[in-house]
Residue frames relative to the residue before (quaternion, step in Angstrom):
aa qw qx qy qz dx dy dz
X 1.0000 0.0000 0.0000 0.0000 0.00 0.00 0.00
X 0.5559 0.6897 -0.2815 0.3687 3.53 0.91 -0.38
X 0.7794 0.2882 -0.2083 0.5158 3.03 1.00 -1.30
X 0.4558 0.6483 -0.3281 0.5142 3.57 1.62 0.01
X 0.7157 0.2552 -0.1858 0.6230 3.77 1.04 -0.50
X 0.3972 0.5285 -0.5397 0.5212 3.68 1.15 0.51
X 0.8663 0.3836 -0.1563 0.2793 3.23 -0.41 -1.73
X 0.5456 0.6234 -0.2383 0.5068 3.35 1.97 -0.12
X 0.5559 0.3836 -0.3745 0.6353 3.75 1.40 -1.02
X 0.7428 0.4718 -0.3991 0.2577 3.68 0.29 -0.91
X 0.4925 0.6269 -0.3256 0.5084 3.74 1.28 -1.00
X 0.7355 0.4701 -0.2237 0.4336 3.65 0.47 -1.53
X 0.6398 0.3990 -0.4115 0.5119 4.01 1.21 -0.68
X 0.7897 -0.0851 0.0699 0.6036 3.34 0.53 -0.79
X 0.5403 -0.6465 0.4779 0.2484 3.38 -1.59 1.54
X 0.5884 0.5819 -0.4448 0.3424 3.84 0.83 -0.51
X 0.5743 0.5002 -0.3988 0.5108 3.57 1.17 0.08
X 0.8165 0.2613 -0.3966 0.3282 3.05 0.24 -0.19
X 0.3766 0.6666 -0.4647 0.4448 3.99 1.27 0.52
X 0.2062 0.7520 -0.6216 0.0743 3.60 -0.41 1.36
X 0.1021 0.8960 -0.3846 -0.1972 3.67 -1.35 -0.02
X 0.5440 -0.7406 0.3343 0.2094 3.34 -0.64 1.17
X 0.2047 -0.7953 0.5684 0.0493 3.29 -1.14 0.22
X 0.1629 0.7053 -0.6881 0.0504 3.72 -0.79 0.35
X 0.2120 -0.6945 0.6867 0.0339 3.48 -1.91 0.68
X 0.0481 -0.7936 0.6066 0.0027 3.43 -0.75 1.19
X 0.2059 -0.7987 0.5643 0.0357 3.24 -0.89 1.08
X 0.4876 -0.6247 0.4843 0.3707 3.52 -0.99 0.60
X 0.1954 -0.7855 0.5816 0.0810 3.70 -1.25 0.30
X 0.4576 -0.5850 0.4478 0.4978 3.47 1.90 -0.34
X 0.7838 0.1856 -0.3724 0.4609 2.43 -2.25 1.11
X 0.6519 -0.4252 0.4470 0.4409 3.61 -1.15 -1.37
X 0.8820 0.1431 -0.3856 0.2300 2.97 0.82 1.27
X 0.5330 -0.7439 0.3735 0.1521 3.88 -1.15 0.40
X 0.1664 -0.8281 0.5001 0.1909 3.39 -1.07 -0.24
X 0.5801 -0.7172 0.3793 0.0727 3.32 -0.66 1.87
X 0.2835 0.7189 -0.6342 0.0255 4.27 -0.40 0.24
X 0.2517 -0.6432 0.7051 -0.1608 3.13 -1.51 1.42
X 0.3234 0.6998 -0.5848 0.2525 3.88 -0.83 1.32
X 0.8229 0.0646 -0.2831 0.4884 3.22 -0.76 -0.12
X 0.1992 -0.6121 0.7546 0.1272 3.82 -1.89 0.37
X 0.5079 -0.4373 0.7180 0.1878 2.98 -1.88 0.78
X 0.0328 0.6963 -0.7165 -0.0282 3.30 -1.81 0.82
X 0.8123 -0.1357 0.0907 0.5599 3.19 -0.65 0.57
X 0.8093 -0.4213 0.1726 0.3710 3.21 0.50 0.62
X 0.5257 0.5252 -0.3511 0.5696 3.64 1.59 0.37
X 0.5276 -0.7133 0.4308 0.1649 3.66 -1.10 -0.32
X 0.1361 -0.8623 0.4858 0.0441 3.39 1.00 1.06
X 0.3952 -0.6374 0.6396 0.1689 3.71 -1.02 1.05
X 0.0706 0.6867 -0.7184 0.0855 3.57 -1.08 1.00
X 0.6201 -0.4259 0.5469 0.3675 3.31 -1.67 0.41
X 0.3692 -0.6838 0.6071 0.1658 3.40 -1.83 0.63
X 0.1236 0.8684 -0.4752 -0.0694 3.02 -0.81 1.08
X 0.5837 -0.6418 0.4489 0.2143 3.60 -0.93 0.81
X 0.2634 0.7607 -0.5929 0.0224 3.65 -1.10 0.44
X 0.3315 -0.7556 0.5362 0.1780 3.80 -0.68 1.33
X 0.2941 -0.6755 0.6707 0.0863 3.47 -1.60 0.89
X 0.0024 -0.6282 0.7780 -0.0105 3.60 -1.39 0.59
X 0.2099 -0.5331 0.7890 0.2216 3.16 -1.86 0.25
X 0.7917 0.3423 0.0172 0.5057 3.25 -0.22 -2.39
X 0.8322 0.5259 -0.0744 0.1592 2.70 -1.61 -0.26
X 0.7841 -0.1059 0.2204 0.5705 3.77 0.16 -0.81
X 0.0387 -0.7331 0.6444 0.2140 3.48 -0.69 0.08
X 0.1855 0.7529 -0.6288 0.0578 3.42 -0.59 1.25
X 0.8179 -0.0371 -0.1855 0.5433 3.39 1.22 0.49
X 0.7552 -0.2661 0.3109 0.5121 3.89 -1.01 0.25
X 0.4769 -0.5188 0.6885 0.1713 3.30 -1.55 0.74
X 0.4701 -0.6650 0.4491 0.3677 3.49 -1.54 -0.12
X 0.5704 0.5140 -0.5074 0.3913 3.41 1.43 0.20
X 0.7095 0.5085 -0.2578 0.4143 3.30 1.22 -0.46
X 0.4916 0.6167 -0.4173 0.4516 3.20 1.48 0.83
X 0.5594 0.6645 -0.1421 0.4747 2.88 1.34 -1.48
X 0.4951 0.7020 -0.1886 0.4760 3.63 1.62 -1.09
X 0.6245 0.4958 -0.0369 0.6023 3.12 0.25 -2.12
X 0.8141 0.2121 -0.2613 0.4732 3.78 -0.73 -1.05
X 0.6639 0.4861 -0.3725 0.4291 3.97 0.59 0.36
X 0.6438 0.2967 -0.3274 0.6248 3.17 1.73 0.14
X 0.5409 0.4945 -0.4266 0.5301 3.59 0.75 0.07
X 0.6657 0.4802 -0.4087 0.3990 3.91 0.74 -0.35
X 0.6777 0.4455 -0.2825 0.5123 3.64 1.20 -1.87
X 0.6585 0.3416 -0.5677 0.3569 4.21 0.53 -0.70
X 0.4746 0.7154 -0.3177 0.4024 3.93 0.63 -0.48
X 0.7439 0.4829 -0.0212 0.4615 3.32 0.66 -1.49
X 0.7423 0.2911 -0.1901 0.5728 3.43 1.52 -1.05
X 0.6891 0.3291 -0.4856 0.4255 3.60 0.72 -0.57
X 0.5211 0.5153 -0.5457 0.4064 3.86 0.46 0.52
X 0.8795 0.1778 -0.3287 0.2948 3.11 0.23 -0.75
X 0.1370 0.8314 -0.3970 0.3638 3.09 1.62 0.29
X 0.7800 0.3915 -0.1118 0.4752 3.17 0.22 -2.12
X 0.7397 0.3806 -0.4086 0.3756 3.57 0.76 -0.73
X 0.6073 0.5734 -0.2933 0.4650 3.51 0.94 -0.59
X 0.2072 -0.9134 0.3311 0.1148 4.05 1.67 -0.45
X 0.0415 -0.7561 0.4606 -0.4631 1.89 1.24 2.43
X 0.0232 0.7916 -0.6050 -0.0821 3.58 -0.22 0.24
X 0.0157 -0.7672 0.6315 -0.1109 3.02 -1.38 1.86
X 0.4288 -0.7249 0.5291 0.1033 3.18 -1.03 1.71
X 0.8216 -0.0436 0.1073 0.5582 3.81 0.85 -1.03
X 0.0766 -0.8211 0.5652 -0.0221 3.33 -1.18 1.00
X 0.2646 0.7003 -0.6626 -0.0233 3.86 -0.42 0.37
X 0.0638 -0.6430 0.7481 0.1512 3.15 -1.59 -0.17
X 0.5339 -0.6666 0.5201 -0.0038 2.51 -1.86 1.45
X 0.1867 -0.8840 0.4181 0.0944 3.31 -0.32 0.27
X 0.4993 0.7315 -0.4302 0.1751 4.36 -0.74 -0.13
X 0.1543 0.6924 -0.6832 0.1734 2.72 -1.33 1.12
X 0.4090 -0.7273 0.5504 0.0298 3.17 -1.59 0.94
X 0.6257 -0.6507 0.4214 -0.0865 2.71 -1.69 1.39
X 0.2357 0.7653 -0.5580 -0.2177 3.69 -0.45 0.12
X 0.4211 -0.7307 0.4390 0.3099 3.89 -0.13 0.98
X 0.4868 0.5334 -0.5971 0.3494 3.72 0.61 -0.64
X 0.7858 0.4878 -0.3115 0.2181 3.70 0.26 -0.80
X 0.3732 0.5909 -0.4982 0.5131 3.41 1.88 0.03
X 0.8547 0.3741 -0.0921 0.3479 3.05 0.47 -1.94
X 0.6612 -0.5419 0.4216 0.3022 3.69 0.63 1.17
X 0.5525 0.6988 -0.3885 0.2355 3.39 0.87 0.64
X 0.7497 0.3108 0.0438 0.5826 3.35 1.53 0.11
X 0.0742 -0.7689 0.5962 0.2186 4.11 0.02 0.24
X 0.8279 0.3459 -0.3462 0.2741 3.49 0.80 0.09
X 0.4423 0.6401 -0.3228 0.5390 2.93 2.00 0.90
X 0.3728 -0.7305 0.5483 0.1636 3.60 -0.45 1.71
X 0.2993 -0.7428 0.5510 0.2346 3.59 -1.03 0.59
X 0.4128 0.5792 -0.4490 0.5408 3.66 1.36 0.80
X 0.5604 -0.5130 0.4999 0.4158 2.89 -1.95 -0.06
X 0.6538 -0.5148 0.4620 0.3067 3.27 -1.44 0.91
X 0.7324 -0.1677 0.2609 0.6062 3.77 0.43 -1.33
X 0.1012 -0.8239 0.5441 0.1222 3.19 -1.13 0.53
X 0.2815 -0.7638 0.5595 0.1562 4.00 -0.36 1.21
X 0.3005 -0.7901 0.5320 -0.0495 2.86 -1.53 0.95
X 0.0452 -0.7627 0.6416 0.0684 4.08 0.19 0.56
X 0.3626 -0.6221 0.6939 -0.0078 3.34 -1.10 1.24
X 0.5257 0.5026 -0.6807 0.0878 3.93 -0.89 0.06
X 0.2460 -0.4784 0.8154 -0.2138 2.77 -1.88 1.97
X 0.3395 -0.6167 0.7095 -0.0333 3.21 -1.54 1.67
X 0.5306 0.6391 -0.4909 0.2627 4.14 -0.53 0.63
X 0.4739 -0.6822 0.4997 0.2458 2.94 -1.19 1.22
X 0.3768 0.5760 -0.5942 0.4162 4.09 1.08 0.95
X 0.5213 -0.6404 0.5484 0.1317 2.49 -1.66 1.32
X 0.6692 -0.6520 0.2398 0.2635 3.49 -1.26 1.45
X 0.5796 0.5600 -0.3615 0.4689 3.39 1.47 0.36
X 0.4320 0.5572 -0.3603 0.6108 3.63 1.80 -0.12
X 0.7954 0.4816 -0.2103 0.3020 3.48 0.27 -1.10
X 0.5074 0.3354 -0.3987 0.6863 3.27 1.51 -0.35
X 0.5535 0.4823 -0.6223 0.2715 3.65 -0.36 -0.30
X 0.7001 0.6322 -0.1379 0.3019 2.78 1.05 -1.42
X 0.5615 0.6259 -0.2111 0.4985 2.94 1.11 -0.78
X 0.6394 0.6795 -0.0008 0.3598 3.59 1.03 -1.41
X 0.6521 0.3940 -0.0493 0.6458 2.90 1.44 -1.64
X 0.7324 0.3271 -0.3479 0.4853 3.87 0.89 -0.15
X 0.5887 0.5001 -0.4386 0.4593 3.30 1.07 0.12
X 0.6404 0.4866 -0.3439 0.4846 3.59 1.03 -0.32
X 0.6523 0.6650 -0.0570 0.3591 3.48 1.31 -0.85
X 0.6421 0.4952 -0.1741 0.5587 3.39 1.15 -1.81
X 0.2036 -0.8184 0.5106 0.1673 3.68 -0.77 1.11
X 0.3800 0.6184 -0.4512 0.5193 3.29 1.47 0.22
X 0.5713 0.5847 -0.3835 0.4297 3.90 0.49 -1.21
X 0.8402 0.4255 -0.1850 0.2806 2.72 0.32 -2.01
X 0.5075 0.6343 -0.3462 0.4694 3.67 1.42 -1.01
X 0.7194 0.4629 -0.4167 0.3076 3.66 0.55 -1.12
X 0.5410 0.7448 -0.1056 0.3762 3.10 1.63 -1.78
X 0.8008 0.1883 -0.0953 0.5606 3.57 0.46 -0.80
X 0.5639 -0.6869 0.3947 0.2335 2.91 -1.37 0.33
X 0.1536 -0.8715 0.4590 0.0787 3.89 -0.37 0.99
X 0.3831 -0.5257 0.6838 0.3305 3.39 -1.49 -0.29
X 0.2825 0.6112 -0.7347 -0.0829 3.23 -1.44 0.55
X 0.4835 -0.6469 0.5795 0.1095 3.35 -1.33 1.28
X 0.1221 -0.7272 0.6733 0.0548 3.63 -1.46 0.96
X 0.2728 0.7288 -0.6279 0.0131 3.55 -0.36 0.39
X 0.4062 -0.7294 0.5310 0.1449 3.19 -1.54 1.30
X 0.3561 -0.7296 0.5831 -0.0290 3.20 -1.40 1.06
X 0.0699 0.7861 -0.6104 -0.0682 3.57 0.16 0.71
């Protein structure tokens, strides 16, 4: 919670604190699959040293590490448990236990060029909340509420972006 009420007084003196940006590089490894590395962050415009860290992708084939929908999975519950025990605590909510479930489904024709009216995403993606707290079920939907407005992962899926490809040879 500290750094969570740091990065808030700082954001709240000045907005250039709170402008960070991330980075990750996936490389190909063959076949169908790759491996993901993610270290340093931008703060406010400076460069903040972070540990590297490594994560392996499969589709087909083997399963020696997480697909990317099932990353995408994973890093949507790593954003909302994040997202709620902060604002949880600030709102003084006391939570004993949080998972979230995750699932959602797939139709492959659309990877595989099988269909123009088949999305090569997930159709929808369900979510099971169970949260242990002695708040009352009107706290918890707030709660709930506030991380849906909050969770920048949500919000990325939710809205509509831009991501640029440009090729480098």
């Amino acid at each position: 919670m500290e750094k969570f009420e740091g990065l808030t007084a700082a954001a709240q003196s000045d907005a250039d604190n709170a402008q960070f940006r991330f980075f990750a590089e996936t490389e190909w490894t063959g076949g169908t699959t790759c491996t993901t590395s993610v270290s340093d962050i931008e703060k406010g415009g400076e460069m903040v040293s972070s540990p590297e860290f490594t994560m392996e992708g499969a589709l087909f084939g083997h399963r020696d590490g997480p697909n990317a929908l099932e990353q995408l999975l994973g890093s949507i519950g790593t954003c909302l448990t994040i997202t709620y025990a902060a604002h949880g605590a600030e709102m003084g909510i006391e939570l004993s236990e949080m998972r979230f479930e995750f699932e959602g489904g797939v139709d492959m024709r659309g990877l595989l060029g099988l269909g123009d009216d088949v999305r090569p995403g997930f159709e929808s993606i369900e979510c099971t909340a169970n949260i242990e707290s002695p708040a009352s079920t009107e706290q918890l939907e707030e709660l709930k509420q506030v991380a849906r407005e909050r969770s920048p992962l949500l919000d990325t899926l939710e809205n509509e972006i831009t991501v640029a490809i440009e090729h480098e040879q």
